[in-house]
Residue, then its C-alpha position, 0 to 999 in steps of 0.5 A: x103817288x098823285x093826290x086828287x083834290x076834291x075839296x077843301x073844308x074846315x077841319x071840324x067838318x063832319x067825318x064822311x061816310x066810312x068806305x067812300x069810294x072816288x075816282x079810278x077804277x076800281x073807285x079809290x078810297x076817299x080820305x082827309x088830310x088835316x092841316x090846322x082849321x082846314x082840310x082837304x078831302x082827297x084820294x090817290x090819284x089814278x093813272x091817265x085819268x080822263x073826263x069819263x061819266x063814272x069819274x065825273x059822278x064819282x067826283x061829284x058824288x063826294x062833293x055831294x056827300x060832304x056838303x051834305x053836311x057843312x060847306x065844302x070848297x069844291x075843286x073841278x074835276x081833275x085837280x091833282x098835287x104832287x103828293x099829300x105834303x103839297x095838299x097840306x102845304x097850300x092849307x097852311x100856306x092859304x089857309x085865310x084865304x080859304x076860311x074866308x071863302x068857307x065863311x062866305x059859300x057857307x049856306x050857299x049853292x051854284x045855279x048854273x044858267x044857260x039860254x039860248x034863242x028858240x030860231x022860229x020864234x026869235x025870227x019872228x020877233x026880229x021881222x015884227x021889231x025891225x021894220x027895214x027887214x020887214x020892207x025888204x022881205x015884202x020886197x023881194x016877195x013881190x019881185x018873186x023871191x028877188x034877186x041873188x044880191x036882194x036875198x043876200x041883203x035880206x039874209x045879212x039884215x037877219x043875221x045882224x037882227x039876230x045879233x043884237x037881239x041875242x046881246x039885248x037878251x043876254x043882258x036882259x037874262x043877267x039883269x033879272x037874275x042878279x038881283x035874286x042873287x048874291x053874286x054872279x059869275x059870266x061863264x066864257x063865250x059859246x057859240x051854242x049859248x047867247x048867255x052862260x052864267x052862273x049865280x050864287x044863292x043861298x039854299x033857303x032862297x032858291x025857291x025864290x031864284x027859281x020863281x024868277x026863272x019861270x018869270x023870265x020864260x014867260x016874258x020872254x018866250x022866244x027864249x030857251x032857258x035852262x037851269x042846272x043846280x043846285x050845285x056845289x059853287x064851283x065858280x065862287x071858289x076863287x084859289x087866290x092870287x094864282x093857283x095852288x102850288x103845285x097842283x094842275x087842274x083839269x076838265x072842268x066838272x060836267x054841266x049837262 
Protein backbone atom coordinates (compact mmCIF):
# COMPACT_ATOMS: atom_id res chain seq x y z
CA UNK A 1 0.00 0.00 0.00
CA UNK A 2 0.91 4.08 -0.64
CA UNK A 3 2.35 6.10 2.24
CA UNK A 4 1.08 9.35 2.98
CA UNK A 5 3.77 11.84 4.01
CA UNK A 6 2.89 14.43 6.60
CA UNK A 7 6.23 15.29 7.81
CA UNK A 8 9.66 15.05 8.22
CA UNK A 9 11.36 15.47 11.86
CA UNK A 10 14.66 14.61 13.59
CA UNK A 11 14.42 11.13 14.58
CA UNK A 12 15.09 12.12 18.68
CA UNK A 13 11.59 13.74 18.06
CA UNK A 14 9.09 13.36 20.95
CA UNK A 15 6.70 9.97 20.47
CA UNK A 16 3.09 11.33 19.14
CA UNK A 17 0.06 10.67 20.99
CA UNK A 18 -0.60 6.67 21.21
CA UNK A 19 -3.58 6.17 18.90
CA UNK A 20 -3.21 9.28 16.50
CA UNK A 21 -5.36 8.85 13.79
CA UNK A 22 -5.00 10.58 9.71
CA UNK A 23 -6.20 10.83 6.89
CA UNK A 24 -9.16 8.16 5.25
CA UNK A 25 -12.08 7.41 6.47
CA UNK A 26 -12.03 5.75 9.00
CA UNK A 27 -9.07 7.80 9.91
CA UNK A 28 -5.82 5.55 9.27
CA UNK A 29 -3.41 5.06 12.29
CA UNK A 30 -0.37 7.63 12.26
CA UNK A 31 2.82 6.28 12.58
CA UNK A 32 7.18 6.85 12.31
CA UNK A 33 9.45 5.44 10.04
CA UNK A 34 13.17 6.23 11.19
CA UNK A 35 15.84 6.46 9.15
CA UNK A 36 19.48 7.67 10.86
CA UNK A 37 19.07 11.37 12.49
CA UNK A 38 15.85 11.72 10.62
CA UNK A 39 12.06 10.44 10.44
CA UNK A 40 8.99 10.93 8.60
CA UNK A 41 5.54 10.77 10.21
CA UNK A 42 3.38 8.69 8.03
CA UNK A 43 0.20 6.46 7.74
CA UNK A 44 -1.24 4.23 4.97
CA UNK A 45 -2.43 5.95 2.28
CA UNK A 46 -6.12 5.89 1.36
CA UNK A 47 -7.60 5.11 -1.80
CA UNK A 48 -8.92 8.18 -4.08
CA UNK A 49 -7.86 10.41 -1.70
CA UNK A 50 -9.22 13.81 -2.38
CA UNK A 51 -9.12 17.62 -0.80
CA UNK A 52 -12.34 16.87 1.59
CA UNK A 53 -12.51 19.24 4.92
CA UNK A 54 -12.09 15.95 7.36
CA UNK A 55 -9.00 15.09 5.40
CA UNK A 56 -7.85 18.65 5.37
CA UNK A 57 -7.98 18.98 9.23
CA UNK A 58 -6.80 15.61 9.73
CA UNK A 59 -3.50 16.52 8.12
CA UNK A 60 -3.29 19.46 9.55
CA UNK A 61 -4.12 18.29 12.99
CA UNK A 62 -1.03 15.77 12.85
CA UNK A 63 1.11 18.48 11.82
CA UNK A 64 -0.26 20.47 14.75
CA UNK A 65 0.12 17.84 17.13
CA UNK A 66 3.98 16.98 16.48
CA UNK A 67 5.30 20.75 16.41
CA UNK A 68 3.78 20.88 19.28
CA UNK A 69 6.56 19.54 20.75
CA UNK A 70 9.63 20.29 18.40
CA UNK A 71 10.21 21.34 14.46
CA UNK A 72 8.27 19.19 12.05
CA UNK A 73 9.16 19.72 7.98
CA UNK A 74 5.55 19.81 6.85
CA UNK A 75 4.70 18.27 3.49
CA UNK A 76 1.27 19.67 1.58
CA UNK A 77 -1.57 17.94 1.65
CA UNK A 78 -1.68 14.89 -0.58
CA UNK A 79 2.19 13.96 -0.42
CA UNK A 80 2.38 10.14 -1.36
CA UNK A 81 5.32 7.53 -1.92
CA UNK A 82 5.28 4.08 -3.34
CA UNK A 83 5.81 2.59 -0.19
CA UNK A 84 7.77 2.85 3.22
CA UNK A 85 11.22 1.77 1.90
CA UNK A 86 10.90 5.04 -0.68
CA UNK A 87 9.96 7.35 2.35
CA UNK A 88 13.31 6.03 4.34
CA UNK A 89 15.24 6.12 1.02
CA UNK A 90 14.58 10.03 0.29
CA UNK A 91 15.82 10.27 4.50
CA UNK A 92 18.91 8.93 3.88
CA UNK A 93 19.29 9.93 0.43
CA UNK A 94 18.65 14.03 1.51
CA UNK A 95 19.15 13.72 5.06
CA UNK A 96 21.76 16.99 5.08
CA UNK A 97 19.49 18.77 3.17
CA UNK A 98 16.76 18.01 5.68
CA UNK A 99 18.61 18.52 9.00
CA UNK A 100 19.47 22.00 7.50
CA UNK A 101 16.06 23.00 7.12
CA UNK A 102 15.23 21.37 10.98
CA UNK A 103 17.92 23.68 12.01
CA UNK A 104 16.85 26.70 10.70
CA UNK A 105 12.52 26.31 10.74
CA UNK A 106 13.51 25.31 14.39
CA UNK A 107 11.59 27.72 16.59
CA UNK A 108 9.57 29.19 13.70
CA UNK A 109 6.20 29.49 12.38
CA UNK A 110 4.30 30.64 8.76
CA UNK A 111 1.90 33.76 8.45
CA UNK A 112 0.34 33.41 5.55
CA UNK A 113 -0.87 37.41 4.25
CA UNK A 114 -3.33 38.07 1.67
CA UNK A 115 -4.81 41.53 0.87
CA UNK A 116 -7.11 42.81 -0.98
CA UNK A 117 -8.57 46.59 -1.96
CA UNK A 118 -11.79 47.73 -0.33
CA UNK A 119 -13.61 48.93 -3.92
CA UNK A 120 -15.38 51.84 -2.38
CA UNK A 121 -12.57 53.33 -0.65
CA UNK A 122 -9.67 52.42 -2.86
CA UNK A 123 -11.81 54.51 -5.87
CA UNK A 124 -12.03 57.15 -3.71
CA UNK A 125 -8.49 57.41 -3.39
CA UNK A 126 -7.82 56.73 -6.86
CA UNK A 127 -10.41 60.14 -8.03
CA UNK A 128 -8.39 62.19 -4.98
CA UNK A 129 -4.86 60.92 -6.48
CA UNK A 130 -5.24 61.50 -10.04
CA UNK A 131 -6.24 64.67 -11.08
CA UNK A 132 -6.79 63.74 -14.94
CA UNK A 133 -9.68 61.27 -13.73
CA UNK A 134 -10.80 63.76 -11.73
CA UNK A 135 -11.32 66.48 -14.70
CA UNK A 136 -12.96 63.87 -16.83
CA UNK A 137 -15.61 62.81 -14.50
CA UNK A 138 -16.40 66.72 -13.97
CA UNK A 139 -16.55 66.56 -17.47
CA UNK A 140 -18.94 64.21 -18.22
CA UNK A 141 -20.92 65.33 -15.13
CA UNK A 142 -21.62 68.39 -16.61
CA UNK A 143 -22.33 67.30 -20.36
CA UNK A 144 -24.85 65.13 -18.52
CA UNK A 145 -23.30 61.71 -18.07
CA UNK A 146 -21.12 62.31 -21.53
CA UNK A 147 -21.30 60.48 -24.15
CA UNK A 148 -20.71 56.65 -24.99
CA UNK A 149 -17.00 56.81 -25.87
CA UNK A 150 -16.21 59.96 -22.92
CA UNK A 151 -17.67 56.93 -20.09
CA UNK A 152 -15.64 54.32 -22.03
CA UNK A 153 -12.67 56.83 -21.35
CA UNK A 154 -13.62 57.55 -17.93
CA UNK A 155 -13.84 53.84 -17.17
CA UNK A 156 -10.58 52.92 -18.85
CA UNK A 157 -8.71 55.74 -16.76
CA UNK A 158 -9.97 53.81 -13.37
CA UNK A 159 -9.26 50.52 -14.63
CA UNK A 160 -5.33 51.54 -15.17
CA UNK A 161 -5.75 53.84 -11.84
CA UNK A 162 -6.61 50.94 -9.90
CA UNK A 163 -3.83 48.73 -11.39
CA UNK A 164 -1.07 50.79 -10.50
CA UNK A 165 -2.55 51.38 -7.32
CA UNK A 166 -2.78 47.71 -6.43
CA UNK A 167 0.82 47.00 -7.73
CA UNK A 168 1.92 50.17 -5.55
CA UNK A 169 0.18 48.31 -2.49
CA UNK A 170 1.20 45.09 -2.96
CA UNK A 171 4.88 46.45 -2.50
CA UNK A 172 4.07 48.49 -0.08
CA UNK A 173 2.29 45.49 2.14
CA UNK A 174 5.67 43.43 1.33
CA UNK A 175 7.75 46.09 2.22
CA UNK A 176 6.45 46.61 5.67
CA UNK A 177 6.22 42.92 6.54
CA UNK A 178 9.53 41.84 5.78
CA UNK A 179 11.70 43.65 7.87
CA UNK A 180 9.69 41.84 10.90
CA UNK A 181 10.74 38.76 9.26
CA UNK A 182 13.22 36.44 8.64
CA UNK A 183 12.21 35.18 5.28
CA UNK A 184 9.48 35.85 2.62
CA UNK A 185 7.85 33.57 0.29
CA UNK A 186 5.65 35.60 -2.75
CA UNK A 187 2.43 33.13 -3.13
CA UNK A 188 1.49 32.56 -7.19
CA UNK A 189 -0.91 35.41 -8.67
CA UNK A 190 -4.87 35.68 -7.70
CA UNK A 191 -7.15 37.43 -9.61
CA UNK A 192 -8.85 37.69 -6.04
CA UNK A 193 -5.71 39.11 -4.03
CA UNK A 194 -3.43 42.11 -5.19
CA UNK A 195 -0.96 40.36 -2.79
CA UNK A 196 -0.15 36.83 -1.37
CA UNK A 197 2.56 36.31 0.64
CA UNK A 198 3.89 34.14 3.15
CA UNK A 199 6.44 35.28 6.11
CA UNK A 200 8.53 33.39 7.96
CA UNK A 201 8.63 34.12 11.83
CA UNK A 202 9.70 33.23 14.80
CA UNK A 203 7.25 32.07 17.43
CA UNK A 204 8.54 34.56 20.12
CA UNK A 205 8.45 37.51 17.81
CA UNK A 206 4.76 37.07 16.47
CA UNK A 207 3.16 39.49 18.68
CA UNK A 208 5.56 41.78 17.03
CA UNK A 209 4.57 40.80 13.26
CA UNK A 210 1.21 41.33 14.22
CA UNK A 211 1.46 44.61 15.71
CA UNK A 212 2.90 45.84 12.35
CA UNK A 213 0.00 44.09 10.77
CA UNK A 214 -2.34 46.32 12.52
CA UNK A 215 -0.19 49.18 11.78
CA UNK A 216 -0.32 48.51 7.97
CA UNK A 217 -4.46 48.44 8.33
CA UNK A 218 -4.56 51.92 9.84
CA UNK A 219 -2.28 53.25 7.09
CA UNK A 220 -3.67 52.03 4.64
CA UNK A 221 -7.45 51.73 5.33
CA UNK A 222 -8.32 51.29 1.61
CA UNK A 223 -6.97 47.90 2.16
CA UNK A 224 -8.24 44.58 3.37
CA UNK A 225 -5.79 42.52 4.91
CA UNK A 226 -6.13 39.23 6.21
CA UNK A 227 -3.85 36.90 8.19
CA UNK A 228 -3.84 33.19 8.61
CA UNK A 229 -1.28 31.71 11.27
CA UNK A 230 0.25 30.62 13.17
CA UNK A 231 1.01 27.79 10.64
CA UNK A 232 3.27 25.14 10.02
CA UNK A 233 5.84 26.72 7.59
CA UNK A 234 4.80 25.07 4.40
CA UNK A 235 6.53 27.52 2.35
CA UNK A 236 10.23 27.50 3.61
CA UNK A 237 10.26 23.32 3.45
CA UNK A 238 12.07 23.64 0.16
CA UNK A 239 12.73 19.55 -0.98
CA UNK A 240 15.94 20.51 -2.70
CA UNK A 241 17.10 20.06 -6.00
CA UNK A 242 13.83 18.31 -7.24
CA UNK A 243 11.42 16.51 -5.42
CA UNK A 244 11.66 13.50 -3.65
CA UNK A 245 11.87 10.34 -5.61
CA UNK A 246 9.32 8.86 -6.05
CA UNK A 247 6.55 10.77 -4.28
CA UNK A 248 3.76 12.85 -5.95
CA UNK A 249 2.46 15.79 -4.13
CA UNK A 250 -1.04 16.85 -4.24
CA UNK A 251 -3.58 19.98 -3.45
CA UNK A 252 -1.78 22.29 -1.32
CA UNK A 253 -2.94 22.46 2.17
CA UNK A 254 -6.17 24.71 2.97
CA UNK A 255 -5.53 28.30 3.58
CA UNK A 256 -9.09 29.67 4.58
Amino acid sequence: MSTYVYGITAASHPSLPEGMGGVGDPALPVRVLKEGDLAAIVSDAPEGLKPKRRDLLAHQNVLSEAGADGCVLPMRFGSVAPDDGTVTGVLAERSEHYKERLGTLDGKVEYNVKATHDEEAVLHRVMSENPEVRAVTEANRQAGGGSYEQRLRLGEMVVAAVKAREAEDASEVQQALEPVAEAMSVGPESSGWLANVSFLVGRDSAASFLAVVDQLRKSHPHLDVRVNGPLPPYSFVDPGPAEPAGTTVGIDHAEE
